[in-house]
Backbone as a chain_set.jsonl record, in Angstrom:
{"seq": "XXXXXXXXXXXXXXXXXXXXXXXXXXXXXXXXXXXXXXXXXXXXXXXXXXXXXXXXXXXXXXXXXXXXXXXXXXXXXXXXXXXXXXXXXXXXXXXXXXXXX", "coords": {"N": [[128.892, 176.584, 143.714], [131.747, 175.275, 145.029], [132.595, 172.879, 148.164], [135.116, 172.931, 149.549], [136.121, 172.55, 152.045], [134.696, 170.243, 153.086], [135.828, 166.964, 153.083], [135.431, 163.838, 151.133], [136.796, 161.848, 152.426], [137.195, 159.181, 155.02], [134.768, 159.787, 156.437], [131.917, 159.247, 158.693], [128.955, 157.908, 158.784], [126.138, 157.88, 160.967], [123.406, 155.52, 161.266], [121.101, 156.941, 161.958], [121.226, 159.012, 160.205], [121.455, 158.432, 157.476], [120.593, 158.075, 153.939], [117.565, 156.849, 152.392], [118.392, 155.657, 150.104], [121.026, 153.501, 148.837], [123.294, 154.35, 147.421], [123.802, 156.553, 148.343], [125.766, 156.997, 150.304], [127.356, 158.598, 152.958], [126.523, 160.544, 151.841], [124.672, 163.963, 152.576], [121.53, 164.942, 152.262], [120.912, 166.836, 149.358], [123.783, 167.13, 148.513], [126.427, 166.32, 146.59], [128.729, 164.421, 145.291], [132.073, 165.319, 143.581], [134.44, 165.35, 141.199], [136.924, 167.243, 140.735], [138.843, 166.931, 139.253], [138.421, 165.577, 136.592], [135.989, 166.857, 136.3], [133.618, 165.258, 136.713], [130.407, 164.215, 137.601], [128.717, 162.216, 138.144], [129.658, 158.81, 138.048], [131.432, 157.167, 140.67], [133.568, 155.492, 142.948], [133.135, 154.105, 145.482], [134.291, 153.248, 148.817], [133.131, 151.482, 151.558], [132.646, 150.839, 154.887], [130.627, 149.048, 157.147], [129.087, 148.779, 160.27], [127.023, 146.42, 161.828], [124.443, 144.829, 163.402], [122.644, 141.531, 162.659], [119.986, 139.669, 162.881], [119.937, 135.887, 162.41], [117.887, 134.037, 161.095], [118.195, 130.837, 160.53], [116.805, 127.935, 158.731], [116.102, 124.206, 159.487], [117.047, 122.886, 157.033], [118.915, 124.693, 156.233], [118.79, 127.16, 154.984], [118.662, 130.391, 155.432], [117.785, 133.233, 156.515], [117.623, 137.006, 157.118], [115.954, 138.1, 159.626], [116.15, 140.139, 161.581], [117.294, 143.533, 161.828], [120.174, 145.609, 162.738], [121.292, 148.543, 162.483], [124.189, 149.746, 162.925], [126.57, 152.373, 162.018], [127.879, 154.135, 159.24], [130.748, 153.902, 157.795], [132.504, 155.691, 155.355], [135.586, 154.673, 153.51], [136.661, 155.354, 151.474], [136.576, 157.89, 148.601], [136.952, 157.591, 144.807], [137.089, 158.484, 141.318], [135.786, 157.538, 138.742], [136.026, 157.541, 136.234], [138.981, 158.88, 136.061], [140.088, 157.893, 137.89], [141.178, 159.319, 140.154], [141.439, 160.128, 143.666], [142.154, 162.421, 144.974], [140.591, 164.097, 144.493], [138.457, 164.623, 145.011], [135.443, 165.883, 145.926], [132.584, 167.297, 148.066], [129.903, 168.93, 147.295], [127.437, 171.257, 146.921], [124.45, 170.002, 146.064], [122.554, 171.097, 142.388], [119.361, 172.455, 142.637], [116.31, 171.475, 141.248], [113.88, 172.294, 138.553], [110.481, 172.715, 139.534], [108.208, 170.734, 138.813]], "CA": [[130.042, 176.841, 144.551], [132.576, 173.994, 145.522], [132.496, 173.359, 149.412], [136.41, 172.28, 149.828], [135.904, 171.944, 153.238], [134.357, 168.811, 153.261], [136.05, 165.802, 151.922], [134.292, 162.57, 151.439], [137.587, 160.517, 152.945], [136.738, 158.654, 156.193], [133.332, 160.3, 157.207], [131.269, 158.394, 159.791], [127.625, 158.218, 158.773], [125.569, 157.398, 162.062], [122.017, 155.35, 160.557], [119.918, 157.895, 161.828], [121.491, 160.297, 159.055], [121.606, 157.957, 156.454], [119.269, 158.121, 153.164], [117.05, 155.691, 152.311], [118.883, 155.305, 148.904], [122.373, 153.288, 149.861], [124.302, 154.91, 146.675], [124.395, 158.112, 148.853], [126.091, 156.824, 151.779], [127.769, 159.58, 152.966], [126.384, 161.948, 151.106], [123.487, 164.505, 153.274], [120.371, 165.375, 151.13], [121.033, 168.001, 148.599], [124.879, 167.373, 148.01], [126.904, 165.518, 145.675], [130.714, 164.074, 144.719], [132.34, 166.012, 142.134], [135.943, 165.124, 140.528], [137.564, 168.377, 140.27], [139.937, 166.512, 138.334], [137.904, 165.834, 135.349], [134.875, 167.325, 136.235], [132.837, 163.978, 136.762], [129.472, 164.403, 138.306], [127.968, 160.452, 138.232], [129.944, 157.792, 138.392], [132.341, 157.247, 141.733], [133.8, 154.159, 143.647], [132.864, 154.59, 147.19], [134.703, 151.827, 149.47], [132.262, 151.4, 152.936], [132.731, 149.703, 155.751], [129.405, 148.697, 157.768], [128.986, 148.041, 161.06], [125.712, 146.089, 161.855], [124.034, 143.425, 164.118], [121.72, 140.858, 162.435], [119.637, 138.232, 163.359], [119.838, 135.119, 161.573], [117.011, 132.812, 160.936], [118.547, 129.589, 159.622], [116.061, 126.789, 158.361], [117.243, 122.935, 159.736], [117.341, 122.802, 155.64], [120.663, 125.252, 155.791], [118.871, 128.222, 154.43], [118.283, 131.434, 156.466], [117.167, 134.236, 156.209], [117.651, 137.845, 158.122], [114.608, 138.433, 160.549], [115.727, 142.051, 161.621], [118.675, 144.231, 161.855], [120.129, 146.948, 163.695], [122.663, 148.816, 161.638], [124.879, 151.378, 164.074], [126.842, 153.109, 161.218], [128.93, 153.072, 157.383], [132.103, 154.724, 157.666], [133.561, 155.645, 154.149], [136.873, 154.933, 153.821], [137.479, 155.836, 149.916], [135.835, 157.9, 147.361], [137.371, 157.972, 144.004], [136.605, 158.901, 140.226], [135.704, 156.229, 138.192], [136.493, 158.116, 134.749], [139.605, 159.829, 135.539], [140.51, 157.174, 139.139], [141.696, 160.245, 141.152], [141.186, 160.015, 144.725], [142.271, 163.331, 145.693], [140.428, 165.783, 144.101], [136.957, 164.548, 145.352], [134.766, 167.252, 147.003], [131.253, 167.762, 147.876], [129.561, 170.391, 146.983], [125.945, 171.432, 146.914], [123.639, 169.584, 143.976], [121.864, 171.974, 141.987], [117.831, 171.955, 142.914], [115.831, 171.533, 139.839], [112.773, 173.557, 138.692], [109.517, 172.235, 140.089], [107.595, 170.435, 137.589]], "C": [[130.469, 175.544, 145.204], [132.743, 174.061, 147.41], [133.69, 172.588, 149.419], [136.558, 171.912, 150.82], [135.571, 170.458, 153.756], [134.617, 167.78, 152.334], [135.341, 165.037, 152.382], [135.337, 161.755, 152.304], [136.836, 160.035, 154.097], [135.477, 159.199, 157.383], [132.284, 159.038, 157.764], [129.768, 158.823, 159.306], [126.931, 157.358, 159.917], [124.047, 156.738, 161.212], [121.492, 156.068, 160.532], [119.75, 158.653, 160.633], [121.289, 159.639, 157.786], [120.325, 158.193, 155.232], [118.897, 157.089, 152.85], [117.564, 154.85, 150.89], [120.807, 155.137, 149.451], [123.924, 153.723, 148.898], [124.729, 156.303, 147.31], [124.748, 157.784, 150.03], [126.989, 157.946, 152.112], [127.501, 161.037, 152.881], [125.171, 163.042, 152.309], [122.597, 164.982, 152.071], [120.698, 166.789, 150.774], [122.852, 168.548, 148.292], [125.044, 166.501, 147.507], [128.144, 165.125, 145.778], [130.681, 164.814, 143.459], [134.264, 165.683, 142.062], [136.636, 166.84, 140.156], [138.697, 168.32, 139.393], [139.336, 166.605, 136.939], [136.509, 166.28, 135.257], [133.444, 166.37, 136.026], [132.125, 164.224, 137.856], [128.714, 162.846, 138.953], [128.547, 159.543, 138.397], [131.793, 157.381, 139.498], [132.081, 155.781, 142.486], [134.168, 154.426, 145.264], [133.071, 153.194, 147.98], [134.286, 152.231, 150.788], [132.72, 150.118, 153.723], [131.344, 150.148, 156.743], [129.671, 148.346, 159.248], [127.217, 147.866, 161.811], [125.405, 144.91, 162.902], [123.158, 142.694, 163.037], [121.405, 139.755, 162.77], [119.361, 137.778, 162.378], [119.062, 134.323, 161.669], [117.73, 131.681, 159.994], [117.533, 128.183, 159.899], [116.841, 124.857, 159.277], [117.64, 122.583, 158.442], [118.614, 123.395, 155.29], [120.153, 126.72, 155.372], [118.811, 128.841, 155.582], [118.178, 132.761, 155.449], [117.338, 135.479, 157.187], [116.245, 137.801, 158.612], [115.098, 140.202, 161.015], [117.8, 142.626, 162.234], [119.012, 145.383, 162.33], [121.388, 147.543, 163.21], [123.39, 150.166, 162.461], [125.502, 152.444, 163.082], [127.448, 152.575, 160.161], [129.634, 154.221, 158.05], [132.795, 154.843, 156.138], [134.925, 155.884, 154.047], [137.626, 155.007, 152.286], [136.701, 156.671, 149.194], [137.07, 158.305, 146.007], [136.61, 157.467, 142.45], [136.322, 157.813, 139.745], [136.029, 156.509, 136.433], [137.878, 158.404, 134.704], [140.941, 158.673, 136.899], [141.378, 157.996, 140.284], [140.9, 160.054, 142.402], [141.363, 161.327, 145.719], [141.871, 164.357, 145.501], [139.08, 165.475, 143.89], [136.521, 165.58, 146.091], [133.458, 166.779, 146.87], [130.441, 168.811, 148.104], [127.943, 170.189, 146.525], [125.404, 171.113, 145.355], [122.771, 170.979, 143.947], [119.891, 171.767, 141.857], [117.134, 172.172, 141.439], [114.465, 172.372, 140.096], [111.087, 172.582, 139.05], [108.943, 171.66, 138.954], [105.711, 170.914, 137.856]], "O": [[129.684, 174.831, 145.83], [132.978, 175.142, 147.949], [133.454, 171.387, 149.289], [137.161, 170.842, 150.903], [136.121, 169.781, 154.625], [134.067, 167.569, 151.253], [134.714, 165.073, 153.44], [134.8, 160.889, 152.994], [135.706, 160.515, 154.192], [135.352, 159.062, 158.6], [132.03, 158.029, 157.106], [129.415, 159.995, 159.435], [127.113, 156.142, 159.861], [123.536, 157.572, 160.465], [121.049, 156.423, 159.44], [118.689, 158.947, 160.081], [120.897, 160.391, 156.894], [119.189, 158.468, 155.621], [119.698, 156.157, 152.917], [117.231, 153.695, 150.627], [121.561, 155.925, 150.023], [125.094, 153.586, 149.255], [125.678, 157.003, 146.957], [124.078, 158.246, 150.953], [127.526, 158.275, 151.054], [127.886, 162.086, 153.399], [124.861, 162.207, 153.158], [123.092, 165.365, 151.011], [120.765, 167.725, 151.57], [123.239, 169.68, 148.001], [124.21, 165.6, 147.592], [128.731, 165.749, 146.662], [129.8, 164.956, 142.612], [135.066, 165.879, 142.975], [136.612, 167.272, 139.003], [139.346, 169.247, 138.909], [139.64, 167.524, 136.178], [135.874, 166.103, 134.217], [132.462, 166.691, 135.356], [132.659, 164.437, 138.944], [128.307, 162.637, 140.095], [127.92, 158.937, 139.266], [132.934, 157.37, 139.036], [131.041, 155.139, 142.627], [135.151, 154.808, 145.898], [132.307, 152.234, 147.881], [134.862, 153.188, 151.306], [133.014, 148.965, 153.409], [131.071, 151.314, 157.026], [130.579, 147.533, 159.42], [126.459, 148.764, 162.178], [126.297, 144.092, 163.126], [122.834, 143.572, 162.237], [122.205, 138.845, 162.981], [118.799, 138.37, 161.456], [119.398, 133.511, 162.531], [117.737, 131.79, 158.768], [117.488, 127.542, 160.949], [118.038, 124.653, 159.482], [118.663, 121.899, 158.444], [119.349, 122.964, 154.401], [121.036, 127.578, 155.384], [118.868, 128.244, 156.657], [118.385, 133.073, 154.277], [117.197, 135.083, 158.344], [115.389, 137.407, 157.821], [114.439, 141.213, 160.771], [118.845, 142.193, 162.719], [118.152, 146.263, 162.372], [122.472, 147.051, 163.525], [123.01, 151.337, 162.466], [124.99, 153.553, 163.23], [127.652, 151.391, 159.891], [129.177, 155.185, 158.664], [133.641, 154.0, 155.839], [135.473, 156.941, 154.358], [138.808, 154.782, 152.029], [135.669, 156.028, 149.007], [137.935, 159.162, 146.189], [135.855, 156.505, 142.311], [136.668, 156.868, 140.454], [136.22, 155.61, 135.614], [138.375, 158.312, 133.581], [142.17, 158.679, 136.839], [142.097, 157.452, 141.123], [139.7, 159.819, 142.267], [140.925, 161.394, 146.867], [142.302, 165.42, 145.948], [138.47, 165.861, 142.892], [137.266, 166.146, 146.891], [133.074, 166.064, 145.944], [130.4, 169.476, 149.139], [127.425, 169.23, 145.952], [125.635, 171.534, 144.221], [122.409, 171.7, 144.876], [119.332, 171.015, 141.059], [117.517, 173.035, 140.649], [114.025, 172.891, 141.122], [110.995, 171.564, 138.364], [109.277, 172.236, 137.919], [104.9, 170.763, 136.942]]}, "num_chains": 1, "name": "protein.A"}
């Protein structure tokens, strides 16, 4: 069942919520993107904007390096198809749980 209710456009993910995998930004554990256009389950172009602190360790050599980071939220501000490039007929809707192995 399709949850139309919830589009992906401009949803605010706070860190706390976020998953530890950064291809599901947006997403909450146990839903998906789906193209209702062409019925495309996998591959989608999700445009994020970040907002983050980090501290920078820079070397007197020029390099650096992060030392630690404090990420407040991603805001998505696009999802669209990547098969079919529709933008308006994204939804998410509950993934289907698989059978235990």
């Amino acid at each position: 069942m399709t949850d139309t209710s919830t589009q992906p456009e401009a949803v605010h993910t706070p860190m706390s919520e976020r998953t530890d995998d950064p291809a599901a930004v947006g997403l909450k554990p146990g839903t998906r993107y789906k193209c209702e256009g062409c019925g495309n389950l996998t591959r989608f172009d999700v445009t994020v904007t970040e907002h983050a602190t980090r501290f920078w360790h820079a070397e007197l050599s020029g390099e650096g390096r992060i030392e630690s980071a404090d990420d407040a939220s991603i805001d998505i501000e696009s999802v669209s198809c990547r098969w079919c490039g529709s933008a308006d007929r994204i939804v998410v809707e509950r993934a289907p749980i698989g059978d235990p192995a």
